[in-house]
C-alpha positions in Angstrom: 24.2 118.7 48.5 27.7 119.1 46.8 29.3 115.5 45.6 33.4 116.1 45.2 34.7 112.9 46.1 35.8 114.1 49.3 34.2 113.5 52.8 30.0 115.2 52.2 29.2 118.5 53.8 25.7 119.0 54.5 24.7 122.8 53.8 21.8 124.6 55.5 18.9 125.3 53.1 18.4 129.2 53.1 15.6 131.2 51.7 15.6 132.4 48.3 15.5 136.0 49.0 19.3 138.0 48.3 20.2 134.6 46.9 23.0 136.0 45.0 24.8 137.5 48.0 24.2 134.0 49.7 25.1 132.1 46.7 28.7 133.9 46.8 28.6 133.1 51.0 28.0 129.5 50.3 30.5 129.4 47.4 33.4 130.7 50.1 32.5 128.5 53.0 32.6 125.4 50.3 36.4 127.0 49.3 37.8 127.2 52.8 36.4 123.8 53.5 38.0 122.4 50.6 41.2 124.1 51.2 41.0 122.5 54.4 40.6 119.0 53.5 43.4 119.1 51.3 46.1 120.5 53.4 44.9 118.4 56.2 44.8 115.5 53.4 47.8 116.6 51.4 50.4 113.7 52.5 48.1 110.8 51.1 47.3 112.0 47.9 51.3 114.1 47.5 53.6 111.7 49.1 56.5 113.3 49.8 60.4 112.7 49.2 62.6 111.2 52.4 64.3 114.2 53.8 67.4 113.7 55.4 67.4 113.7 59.2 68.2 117.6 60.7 71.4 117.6 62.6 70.9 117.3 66.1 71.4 121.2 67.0 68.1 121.5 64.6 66.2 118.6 66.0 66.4 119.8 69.8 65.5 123.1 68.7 61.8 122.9 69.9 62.4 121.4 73.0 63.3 125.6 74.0 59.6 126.5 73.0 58.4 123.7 76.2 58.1 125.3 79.5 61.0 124.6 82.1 59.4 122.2 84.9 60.0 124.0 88.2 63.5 123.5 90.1 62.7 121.0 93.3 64.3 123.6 96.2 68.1 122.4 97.3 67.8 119.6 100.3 69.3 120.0 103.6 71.6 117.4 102.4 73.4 119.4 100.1 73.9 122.3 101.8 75.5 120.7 104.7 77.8 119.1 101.9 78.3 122.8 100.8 79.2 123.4 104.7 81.7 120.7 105.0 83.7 121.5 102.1 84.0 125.3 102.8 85.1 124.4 106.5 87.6 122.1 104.9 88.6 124.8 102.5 89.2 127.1 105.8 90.9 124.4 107.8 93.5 123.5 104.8 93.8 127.7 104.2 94.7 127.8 107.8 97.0 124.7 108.5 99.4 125.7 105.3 99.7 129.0 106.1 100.9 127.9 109.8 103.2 125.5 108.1 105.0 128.3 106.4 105.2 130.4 108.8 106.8 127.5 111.4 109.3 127.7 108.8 109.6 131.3 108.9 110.0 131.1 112.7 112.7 128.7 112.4 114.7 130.8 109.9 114.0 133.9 112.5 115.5 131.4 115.4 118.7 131.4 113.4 119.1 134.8 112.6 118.7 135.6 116.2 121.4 133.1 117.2 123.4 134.5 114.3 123.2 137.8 116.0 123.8 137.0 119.8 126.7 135.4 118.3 128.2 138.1 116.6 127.2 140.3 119.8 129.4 137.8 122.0 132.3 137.3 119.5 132.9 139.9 117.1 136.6 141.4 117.6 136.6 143.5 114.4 134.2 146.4 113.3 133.1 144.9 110.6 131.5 142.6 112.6 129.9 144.8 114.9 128.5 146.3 111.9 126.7 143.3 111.1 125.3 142.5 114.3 122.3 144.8 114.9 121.0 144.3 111.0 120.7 140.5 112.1 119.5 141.1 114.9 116.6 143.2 113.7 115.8 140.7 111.0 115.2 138.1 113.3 113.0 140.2 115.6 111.1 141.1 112.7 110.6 137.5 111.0 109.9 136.6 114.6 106.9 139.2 114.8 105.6 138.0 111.7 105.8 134.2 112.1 104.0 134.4 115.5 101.5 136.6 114.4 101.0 134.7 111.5 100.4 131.4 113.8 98.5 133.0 115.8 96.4 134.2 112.9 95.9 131.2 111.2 95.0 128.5 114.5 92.5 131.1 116.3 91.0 132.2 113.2 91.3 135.5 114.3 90.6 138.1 111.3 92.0 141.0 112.5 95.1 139.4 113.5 96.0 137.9 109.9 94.9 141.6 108.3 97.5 143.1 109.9 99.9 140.4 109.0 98.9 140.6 105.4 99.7 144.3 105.8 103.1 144.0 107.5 103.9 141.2 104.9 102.8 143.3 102.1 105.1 146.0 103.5 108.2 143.7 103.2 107.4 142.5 99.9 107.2 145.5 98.5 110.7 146.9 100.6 112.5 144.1 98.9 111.4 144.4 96.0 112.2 147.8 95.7 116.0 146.9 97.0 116.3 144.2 94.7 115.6 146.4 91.6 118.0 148.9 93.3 120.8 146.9 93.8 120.7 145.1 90.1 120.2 149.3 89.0 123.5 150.2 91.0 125.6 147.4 90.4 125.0 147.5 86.4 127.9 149.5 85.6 132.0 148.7 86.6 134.1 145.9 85.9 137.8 145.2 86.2 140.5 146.2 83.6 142.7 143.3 82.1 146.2 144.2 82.7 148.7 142.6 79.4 150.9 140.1 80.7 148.7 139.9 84.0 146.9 137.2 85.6 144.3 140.2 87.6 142.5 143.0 87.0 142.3 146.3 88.0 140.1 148.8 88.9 139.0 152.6 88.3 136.6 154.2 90.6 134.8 156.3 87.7 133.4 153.3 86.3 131.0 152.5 89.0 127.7 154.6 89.8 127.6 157.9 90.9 126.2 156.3 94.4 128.3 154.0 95.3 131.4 156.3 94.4 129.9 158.9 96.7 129.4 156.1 99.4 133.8 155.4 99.5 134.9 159.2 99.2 132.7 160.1 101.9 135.6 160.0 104.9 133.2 158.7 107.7 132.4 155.5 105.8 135.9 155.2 104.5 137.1 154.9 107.6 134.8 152.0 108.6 135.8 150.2 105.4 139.6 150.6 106.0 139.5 149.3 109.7 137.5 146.3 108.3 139.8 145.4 105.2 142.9 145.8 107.6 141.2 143.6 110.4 140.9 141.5 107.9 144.4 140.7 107.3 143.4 140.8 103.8 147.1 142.1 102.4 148.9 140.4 105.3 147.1 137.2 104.0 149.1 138.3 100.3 152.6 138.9 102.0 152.5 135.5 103.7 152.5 134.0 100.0 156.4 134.2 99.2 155.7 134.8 95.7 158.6 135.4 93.0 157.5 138.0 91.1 156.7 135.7 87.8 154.3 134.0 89.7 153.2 137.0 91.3 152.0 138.8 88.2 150.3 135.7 87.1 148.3 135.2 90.4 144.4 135.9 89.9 144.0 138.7 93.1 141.0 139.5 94.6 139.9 143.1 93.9 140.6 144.2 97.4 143.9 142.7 96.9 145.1 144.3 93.7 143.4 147.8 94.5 144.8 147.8 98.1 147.7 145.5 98.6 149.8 146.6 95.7 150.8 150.1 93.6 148.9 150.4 89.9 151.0 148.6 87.2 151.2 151.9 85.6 153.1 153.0 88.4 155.6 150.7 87.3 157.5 150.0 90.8 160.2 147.3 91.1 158.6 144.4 92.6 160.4 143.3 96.0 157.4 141.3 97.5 154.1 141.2 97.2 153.3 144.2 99.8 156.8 146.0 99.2 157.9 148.1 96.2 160.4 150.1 95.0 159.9 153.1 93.3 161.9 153.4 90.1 164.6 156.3 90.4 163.4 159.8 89.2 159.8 159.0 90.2 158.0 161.8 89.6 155.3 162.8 92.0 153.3 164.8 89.3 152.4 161.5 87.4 148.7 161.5 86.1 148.2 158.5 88.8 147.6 159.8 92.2 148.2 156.2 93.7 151.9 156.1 92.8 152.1 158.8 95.0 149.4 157.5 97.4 151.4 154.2 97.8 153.4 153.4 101.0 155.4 150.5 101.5 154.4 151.0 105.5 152.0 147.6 106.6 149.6 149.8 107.7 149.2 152.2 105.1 150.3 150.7 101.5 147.6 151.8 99.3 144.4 151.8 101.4 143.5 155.4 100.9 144.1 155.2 96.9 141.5 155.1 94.0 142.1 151.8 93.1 141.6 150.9 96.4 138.2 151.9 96.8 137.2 150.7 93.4 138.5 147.0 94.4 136.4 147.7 97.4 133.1 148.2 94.9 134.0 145.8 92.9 133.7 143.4 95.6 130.9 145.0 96.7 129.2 144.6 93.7 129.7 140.7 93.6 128.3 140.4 96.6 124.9 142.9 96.2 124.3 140.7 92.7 124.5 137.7 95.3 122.0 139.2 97.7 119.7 140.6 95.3 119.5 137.2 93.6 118.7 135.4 97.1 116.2 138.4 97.7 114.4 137.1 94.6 114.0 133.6 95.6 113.2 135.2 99.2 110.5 137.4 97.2 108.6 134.6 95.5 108.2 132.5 98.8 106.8 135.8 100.4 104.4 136.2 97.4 103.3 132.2 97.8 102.7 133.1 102.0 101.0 136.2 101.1 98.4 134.4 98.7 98.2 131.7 100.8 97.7 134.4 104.1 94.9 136.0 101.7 93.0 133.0 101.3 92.9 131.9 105.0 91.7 135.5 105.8 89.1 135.3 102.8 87.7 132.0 104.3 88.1 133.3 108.2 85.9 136.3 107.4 83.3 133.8 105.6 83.3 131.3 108.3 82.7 133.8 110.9 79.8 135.6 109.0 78.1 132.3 109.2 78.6 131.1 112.5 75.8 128.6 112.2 77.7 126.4 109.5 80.1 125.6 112.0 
């Protein structure tokens, strides 16, 4: 028996033979023992310092070592609630895009009036030449509103994909003339004229396109029967003008390329539409419109250069116009497209789960 102060351990008495070898066996066991009691016993007789609490990262850090408990399975409950929400998800998909596309039938209503109209009452070619691009742009926003409805209220897939496609189509067309007309209407701008309240204009400064589009004699023909249907110079004559008040008028570009000779022609001004030409003109001048003008009403200076540029000029006003209602146009096509994506997204769901419904 061993007396160490600690708790007694009873060894076994062994026999005497190899007593050595078992002396150094019992001396080994009696170690580890007592190396056990005093790590097991260390705190009472080794009190130790108060340690700061760990942060709270540190002191959930064994709660990873326990064992998940098992996940209960989901109740019935919630997956009808899952139900319910993605059939209200469809339903709202559905109703908005209907709502836009009432609107777009509304706006293809008016463009089809706009274009019987113009079919009953045009007298000028001009407005011929407008009539069948309305028209056709209200048959097509017709096409896509209905087809849209129709999409959207029967839930029919196959329906909305192929107005997704149509709708894509247009986006991208109007895009593309939007970036075209901003790209062709960069260059050309009117000349300030010293002691002259307008401008005029040069046909070189515009693109290459559009200047092509005015020489060619087909198109310039079209363009002069509208400008002379118009009244546009006979609108200028009417003024009475004296000619101070005349060369401080702000024209049109129309006005100053076709109603009136270049100053550099410099013609005698009688009134606003009639000239006269200064004596010893000579008809070699480096400005083929002195020699292009004609005091005649129906001639004056409609086939000149500066005639054709006003016309550009003008033209290009009114394509930065257009391209900049083609833009707002644009965005509310993106906003039906995403919206038309979504209700087909949701359509194709709900009908691969027909017993959610």
């Amino acid at each position: 028996m061993i007396s160490t102060g600690f708790p007694r351990v009873h060894l076994r008495n062994l026999p005497r033979k190899n007593s050595g070898a078992r002396d150094k066996k019992e001396e080994s066991q009696k170690g580890s023992l007592l190396s056990k009691f005093k790590i097991r016993n260390h705190h009472k007789f080794h009190p130790q310092p108060t340690v700061p609490a760990a942060p709270q990262a540190e002191a959930h850090a064994p709660l990873a070592a326990v064992p998940p408990h098992p996940t209960r399975p989901p109740e019935p409950r919630g997956a009808a609630v899952a139900t319910a929400a993605d059939s209200a998800m469809v339903r709202c998909s559905n109703g908005l895009l209907g709502l836009l596309n009432a609107g777009v039938l509304v706006l293809a209503v008016v463009a089809l009036g706009g274009g019987a109209w113009l079919s009953h009452r045009a007298s000028t070619d001009c407005e011929r030449f407008l009539e069948r691009p309305v028209i056709a742009l209200g048959v097509l926003l017709l096409a896509l509103s209905l087809a849209g409805l129709a999409g959207a209220l029967c839930r029919a897939s196959c329906l909305l994909w192929l107005y997704l496609l149509a709708l894509f189509l247009l986006i991208v067309l109007l895009f593309a003339f939007t970036i075209f007309a901003f790209v062709v209407t960069n260059r050309g701008a009117g000349w300030v004229v010293s002691g002259r309240g307008y401008k005029e204009y040069r046909l070189g400064d515009y693109s290459t396109w559009l200047q092509r589009r005015v020489e060619n004699d087909g198109n310039w023909a079209k363009i002069r029967s509208c400008i002379q249907d118009g009244k546009v110079c006979q609108k200028l004559g009417d003024r009475k003008e004296t000619v101070t008040q005349f060369v401080n008028s702000n024209l049109s570009p129309i006005q100053s390329g076709c109603c009136k000779p270049p100053t550099g022609c410099n013609f005698t001004y009688q009134s606003e539409t009639f000239w006269i030409k200064p004596a010893g003109f000579n008809t070699t001048t480096d400005d083929p419109d002195c020699t292009t003008w004609s005091n005649d009403p129906t001639t004056l200076c409609y086939d000149c250069m500066a005639c054709k540029a006003g016309v550009l000029a003008n033209l290009k006003n009114d394509w930065k116009k257009i391209a900049t209602v083609n833009i707002v146009f644009l965005i509310f096509l993106i906003v039906v497209y995403s919206v038309g994506c979504c209700a087909f997204r949701n359509n194709r769901q709900d009908n691969s789960y027909p017993a959610w419904k």
